[in-house]
Backbone as CSV, one residue per row, in Angstrom:
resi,resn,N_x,N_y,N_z,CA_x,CA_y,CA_z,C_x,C_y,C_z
1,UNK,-27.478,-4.096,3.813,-26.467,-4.104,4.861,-25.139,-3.608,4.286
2,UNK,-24.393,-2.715,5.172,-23.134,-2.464,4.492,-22.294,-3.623,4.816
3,UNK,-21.099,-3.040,3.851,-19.937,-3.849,3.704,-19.092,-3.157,4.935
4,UNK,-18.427,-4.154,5.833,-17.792,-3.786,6.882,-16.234,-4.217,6.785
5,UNK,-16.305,-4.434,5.727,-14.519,-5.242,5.297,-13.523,-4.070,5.152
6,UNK,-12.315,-4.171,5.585,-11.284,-3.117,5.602,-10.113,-3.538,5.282
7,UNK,-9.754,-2.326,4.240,-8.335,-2.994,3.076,-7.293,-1.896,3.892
8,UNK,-6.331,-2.508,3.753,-4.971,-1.339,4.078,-4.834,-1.311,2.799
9,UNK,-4.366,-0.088,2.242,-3.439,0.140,1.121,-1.963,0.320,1.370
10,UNK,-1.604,-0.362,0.509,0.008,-0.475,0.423,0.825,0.095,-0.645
11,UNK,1.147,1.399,-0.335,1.517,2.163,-1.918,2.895,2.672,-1.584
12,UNK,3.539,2.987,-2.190,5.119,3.945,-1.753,4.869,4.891,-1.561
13,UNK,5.683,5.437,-0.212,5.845,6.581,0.140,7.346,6.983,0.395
14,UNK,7.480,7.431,-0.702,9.447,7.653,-0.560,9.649,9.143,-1.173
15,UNK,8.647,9.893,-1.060,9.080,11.404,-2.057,10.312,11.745,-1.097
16,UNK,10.974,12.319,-2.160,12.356,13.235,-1.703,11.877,14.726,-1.899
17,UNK,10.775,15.362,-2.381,10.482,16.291,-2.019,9.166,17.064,-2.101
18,UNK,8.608,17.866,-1.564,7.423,18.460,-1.804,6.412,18.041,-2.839
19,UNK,6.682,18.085,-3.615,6.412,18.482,-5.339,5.530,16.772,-5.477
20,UNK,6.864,15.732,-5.462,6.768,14.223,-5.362,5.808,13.963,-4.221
21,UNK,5.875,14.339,-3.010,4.920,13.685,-2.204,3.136,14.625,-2.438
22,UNK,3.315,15.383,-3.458,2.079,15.404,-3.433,1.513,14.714,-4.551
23,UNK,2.345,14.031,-5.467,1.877,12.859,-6.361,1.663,11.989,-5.804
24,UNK,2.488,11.402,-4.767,2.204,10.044,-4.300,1.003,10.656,-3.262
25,UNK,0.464,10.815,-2.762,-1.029,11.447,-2.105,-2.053,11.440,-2.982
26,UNK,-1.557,12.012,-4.012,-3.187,11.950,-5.096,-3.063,10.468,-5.470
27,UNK,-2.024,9.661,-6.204,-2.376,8.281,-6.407,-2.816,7.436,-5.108
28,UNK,-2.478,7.656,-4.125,-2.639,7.091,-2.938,-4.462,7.282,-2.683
29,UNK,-5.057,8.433,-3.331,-6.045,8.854,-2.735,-7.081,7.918,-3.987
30,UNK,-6.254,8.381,-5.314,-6.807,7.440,-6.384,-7.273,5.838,-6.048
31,UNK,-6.096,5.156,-5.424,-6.179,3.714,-5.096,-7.402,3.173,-4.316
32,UNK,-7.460,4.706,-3.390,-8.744,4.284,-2.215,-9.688,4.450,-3.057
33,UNK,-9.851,5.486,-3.567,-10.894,5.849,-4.361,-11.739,4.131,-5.366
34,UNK,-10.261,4.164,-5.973,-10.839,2.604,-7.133,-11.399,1.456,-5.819
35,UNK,-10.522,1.118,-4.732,-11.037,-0.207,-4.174,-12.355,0.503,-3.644
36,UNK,-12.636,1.538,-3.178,-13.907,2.056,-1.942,-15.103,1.888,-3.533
37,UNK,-15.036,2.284,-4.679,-15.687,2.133,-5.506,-16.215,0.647,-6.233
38,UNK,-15.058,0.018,-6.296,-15.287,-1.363,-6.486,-16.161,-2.491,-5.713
39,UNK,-15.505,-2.436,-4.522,-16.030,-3.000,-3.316,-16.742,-2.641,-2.171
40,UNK,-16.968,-1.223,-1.743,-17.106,-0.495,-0.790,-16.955,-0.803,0.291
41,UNK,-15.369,-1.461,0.271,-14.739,-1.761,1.353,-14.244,-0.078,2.111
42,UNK,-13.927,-0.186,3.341,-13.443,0.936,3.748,-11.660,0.752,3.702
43,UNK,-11.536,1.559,3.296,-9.623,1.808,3.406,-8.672,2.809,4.141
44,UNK,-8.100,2.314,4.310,-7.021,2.637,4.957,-5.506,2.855,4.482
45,UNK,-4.947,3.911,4.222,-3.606,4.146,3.725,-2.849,5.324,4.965
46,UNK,-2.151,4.666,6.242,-1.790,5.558,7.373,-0.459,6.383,6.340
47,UNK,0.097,5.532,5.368,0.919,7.043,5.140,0.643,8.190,4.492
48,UNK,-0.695,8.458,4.225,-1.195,9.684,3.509,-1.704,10.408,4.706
49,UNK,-1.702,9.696,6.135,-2.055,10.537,7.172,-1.142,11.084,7.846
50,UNK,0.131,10.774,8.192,0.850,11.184,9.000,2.292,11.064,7.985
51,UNK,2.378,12.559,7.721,3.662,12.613,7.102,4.836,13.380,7.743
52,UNK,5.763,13.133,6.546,7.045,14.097,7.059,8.221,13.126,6.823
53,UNK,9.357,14.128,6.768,10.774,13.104,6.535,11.189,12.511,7.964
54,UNK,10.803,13.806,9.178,11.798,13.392,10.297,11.295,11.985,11.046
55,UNK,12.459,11.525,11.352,12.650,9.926,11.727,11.360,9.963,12.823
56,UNK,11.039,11.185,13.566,9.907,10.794,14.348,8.736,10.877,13.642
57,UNK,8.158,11.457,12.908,7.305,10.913,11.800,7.130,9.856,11.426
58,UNK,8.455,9.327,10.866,8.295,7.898,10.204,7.972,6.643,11.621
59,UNK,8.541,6.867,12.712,8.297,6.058,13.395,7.212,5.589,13.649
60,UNK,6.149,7.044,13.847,5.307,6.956,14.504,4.323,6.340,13.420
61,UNK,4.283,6.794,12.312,3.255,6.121,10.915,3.924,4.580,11.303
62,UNK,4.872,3.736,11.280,4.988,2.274,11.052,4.052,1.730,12.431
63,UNK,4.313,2.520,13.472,3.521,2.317,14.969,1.761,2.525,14.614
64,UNK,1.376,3.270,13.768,0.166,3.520,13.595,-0.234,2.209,12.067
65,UNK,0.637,2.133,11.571,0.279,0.980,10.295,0.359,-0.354,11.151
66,UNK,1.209,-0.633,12.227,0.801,-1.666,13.202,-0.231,-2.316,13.493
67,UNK,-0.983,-1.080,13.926,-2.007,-1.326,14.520,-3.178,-1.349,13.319
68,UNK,-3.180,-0.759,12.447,-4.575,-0.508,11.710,-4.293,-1.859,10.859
69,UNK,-2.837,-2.314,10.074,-2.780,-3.628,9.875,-3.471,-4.587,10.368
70,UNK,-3.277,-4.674,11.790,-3.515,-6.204,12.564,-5.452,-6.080,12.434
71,UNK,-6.149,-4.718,11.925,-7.330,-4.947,12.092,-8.131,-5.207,10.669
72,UNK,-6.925,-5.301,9.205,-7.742,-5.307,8.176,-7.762,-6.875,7.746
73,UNK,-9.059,-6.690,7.037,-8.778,-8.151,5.867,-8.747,-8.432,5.063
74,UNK,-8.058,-7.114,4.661,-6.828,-7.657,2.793,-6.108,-6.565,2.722
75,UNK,-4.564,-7.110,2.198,-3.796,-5.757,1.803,-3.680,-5.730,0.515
76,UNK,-4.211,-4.205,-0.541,-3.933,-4.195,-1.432,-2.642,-3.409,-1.587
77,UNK,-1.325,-4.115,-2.632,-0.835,-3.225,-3.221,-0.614,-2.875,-4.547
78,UNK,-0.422,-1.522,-4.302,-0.585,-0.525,-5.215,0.817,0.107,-5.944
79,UNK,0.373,0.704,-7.119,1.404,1.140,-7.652,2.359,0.532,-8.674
80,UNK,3.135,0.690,-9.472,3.790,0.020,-10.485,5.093,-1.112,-9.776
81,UNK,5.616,-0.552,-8.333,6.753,-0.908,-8.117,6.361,-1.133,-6.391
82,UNK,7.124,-1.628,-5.930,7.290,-1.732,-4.139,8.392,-1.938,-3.613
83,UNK,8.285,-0.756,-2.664,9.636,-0.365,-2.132,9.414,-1.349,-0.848
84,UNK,11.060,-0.624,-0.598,11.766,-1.328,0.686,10.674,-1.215,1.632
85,UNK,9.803,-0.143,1.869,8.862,-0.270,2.735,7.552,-0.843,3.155
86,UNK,6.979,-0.787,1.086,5.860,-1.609,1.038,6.492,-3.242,1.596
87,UNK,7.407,-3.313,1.388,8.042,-4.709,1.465,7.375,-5.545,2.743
88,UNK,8.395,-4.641,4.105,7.827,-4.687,5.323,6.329,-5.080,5.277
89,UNK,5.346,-4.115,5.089,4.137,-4.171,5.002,3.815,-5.386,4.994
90,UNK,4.177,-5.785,3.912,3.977,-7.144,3.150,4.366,-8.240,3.876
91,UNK,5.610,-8.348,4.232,6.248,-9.425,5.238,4.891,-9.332,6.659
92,UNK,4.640,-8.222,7.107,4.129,-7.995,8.390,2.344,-8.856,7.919
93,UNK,1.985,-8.621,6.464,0.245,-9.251,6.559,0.575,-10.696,6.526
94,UNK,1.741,-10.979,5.754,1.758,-12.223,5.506,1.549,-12.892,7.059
95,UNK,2.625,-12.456,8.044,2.859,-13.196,9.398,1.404,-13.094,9.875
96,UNK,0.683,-11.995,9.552,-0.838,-12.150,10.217,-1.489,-13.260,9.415
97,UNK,-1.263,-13.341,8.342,-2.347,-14.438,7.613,-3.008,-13.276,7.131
98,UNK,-2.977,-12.150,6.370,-4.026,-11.659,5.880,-3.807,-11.341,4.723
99,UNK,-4.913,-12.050,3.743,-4.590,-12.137,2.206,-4.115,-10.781,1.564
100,UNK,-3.351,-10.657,0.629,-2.475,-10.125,-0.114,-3.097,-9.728,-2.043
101,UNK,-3.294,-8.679,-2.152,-3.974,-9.058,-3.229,-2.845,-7.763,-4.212
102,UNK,-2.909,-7.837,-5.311,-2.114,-7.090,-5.906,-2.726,-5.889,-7.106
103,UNK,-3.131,-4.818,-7.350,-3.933,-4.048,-7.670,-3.096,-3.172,-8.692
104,UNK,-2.865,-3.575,-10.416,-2.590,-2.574,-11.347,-3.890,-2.341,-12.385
105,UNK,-3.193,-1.476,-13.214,-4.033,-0.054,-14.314,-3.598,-0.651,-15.393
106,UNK,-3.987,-0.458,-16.334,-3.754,-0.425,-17.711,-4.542,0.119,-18.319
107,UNK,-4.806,0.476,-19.485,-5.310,1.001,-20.727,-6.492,-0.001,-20.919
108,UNK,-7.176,-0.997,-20.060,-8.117,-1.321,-20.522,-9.052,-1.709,-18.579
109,UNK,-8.201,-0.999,-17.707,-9.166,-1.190,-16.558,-8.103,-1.488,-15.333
110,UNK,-8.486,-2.145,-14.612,-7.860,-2.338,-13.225,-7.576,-4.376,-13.156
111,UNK,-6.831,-4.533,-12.974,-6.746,-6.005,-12.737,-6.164,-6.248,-11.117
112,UNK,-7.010,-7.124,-10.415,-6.966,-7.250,-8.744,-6.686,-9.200,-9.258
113,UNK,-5.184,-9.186,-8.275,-5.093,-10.386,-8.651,-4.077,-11.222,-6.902
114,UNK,-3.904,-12.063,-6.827,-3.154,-12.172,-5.163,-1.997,-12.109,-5.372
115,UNK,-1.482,-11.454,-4.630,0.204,-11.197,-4.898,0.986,-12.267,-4.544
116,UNK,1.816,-12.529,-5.425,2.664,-14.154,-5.618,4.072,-13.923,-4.978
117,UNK,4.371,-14.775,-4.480,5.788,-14.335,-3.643,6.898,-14.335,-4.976
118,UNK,6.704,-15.579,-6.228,7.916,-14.823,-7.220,7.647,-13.517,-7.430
119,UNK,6.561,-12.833,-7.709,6.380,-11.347,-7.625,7.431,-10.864,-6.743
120,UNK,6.893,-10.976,-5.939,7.316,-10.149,-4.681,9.276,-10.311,-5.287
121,UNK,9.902,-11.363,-5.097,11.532,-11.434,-5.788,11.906,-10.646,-6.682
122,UNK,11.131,-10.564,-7.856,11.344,-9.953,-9.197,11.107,-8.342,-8.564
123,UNK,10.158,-7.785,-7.630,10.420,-6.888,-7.229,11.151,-6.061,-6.447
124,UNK,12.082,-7.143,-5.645,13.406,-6.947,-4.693,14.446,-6.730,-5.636
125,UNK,14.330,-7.412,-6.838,14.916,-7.107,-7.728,15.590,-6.132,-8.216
126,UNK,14.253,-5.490,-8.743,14.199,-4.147,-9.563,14.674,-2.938,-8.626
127,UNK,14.142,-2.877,-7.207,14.189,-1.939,-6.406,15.556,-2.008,-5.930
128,UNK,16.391,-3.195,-5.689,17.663,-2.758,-5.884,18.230,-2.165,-6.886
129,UNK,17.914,-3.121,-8.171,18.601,-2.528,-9.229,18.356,-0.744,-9.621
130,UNK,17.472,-0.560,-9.633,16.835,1.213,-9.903,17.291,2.245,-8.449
131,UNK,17.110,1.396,-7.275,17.622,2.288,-6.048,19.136,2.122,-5.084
């Protein structure tokens, strides 16, 4: 029987230009890649689908992460850091109740662990301090 479980991915999407948003797309594609391999959960990352800078772009991806949110059951995030946006994300699974799990790399594999709200501080942190 398959696995019918569905992860949102939660990664940054903040390129300032061309070049940058096609890095954050390949790691974005990487992330699905590791959880769909691990678990063969199906995933979901709406900002690698609908891009662009203009404000109607962005609207319309948070209107489309709305909805595909309220239907998964786990958000992984991804990436070294989380922005102002993953933030949202985050605030928005929590209010659903849908577990939170936290997904880094190292030099010896992948560690999937639940994302801790001091986390989450120490990362409001940094993202002020660096942005």
């Amino acid at each position: 029987m398959k696995n019918s479980k569905v992860v949102f991915i939660c990664a940054p999407y903040d390129a300032k230009d061309r070049a940058d948003h096609v890095l954050e797309m390949e790691r974005v594609a990487h992330f699905r890649n590791v959880v769909e391999g691990l678990y063969h959960y199906k995933t979901f990352a709406p900002g690698s689908y609908i891009t662009g800078p203009e404000k109607e772009a962005r609207d319309f991806r948070v209107e489309v992460e709305d909805i595909i949110l309220k239907n998964c059951n786990a958000v992984f995030v991804c990436g070294s850091m989380v922005t102002t946006g993953m933030q949202v994300q985050i605030a928005k699974a929590r209010v659903l109740n849908i577990p939170i799990y936290r997904m880094t790399e190292g030099d010896k594999g992948v560690l999937i662990t639940l994302y801790e709200e001091k986390e989450k501080q120490n990362e409001m942190s940094i993202c002020k301090t660096h942005f």
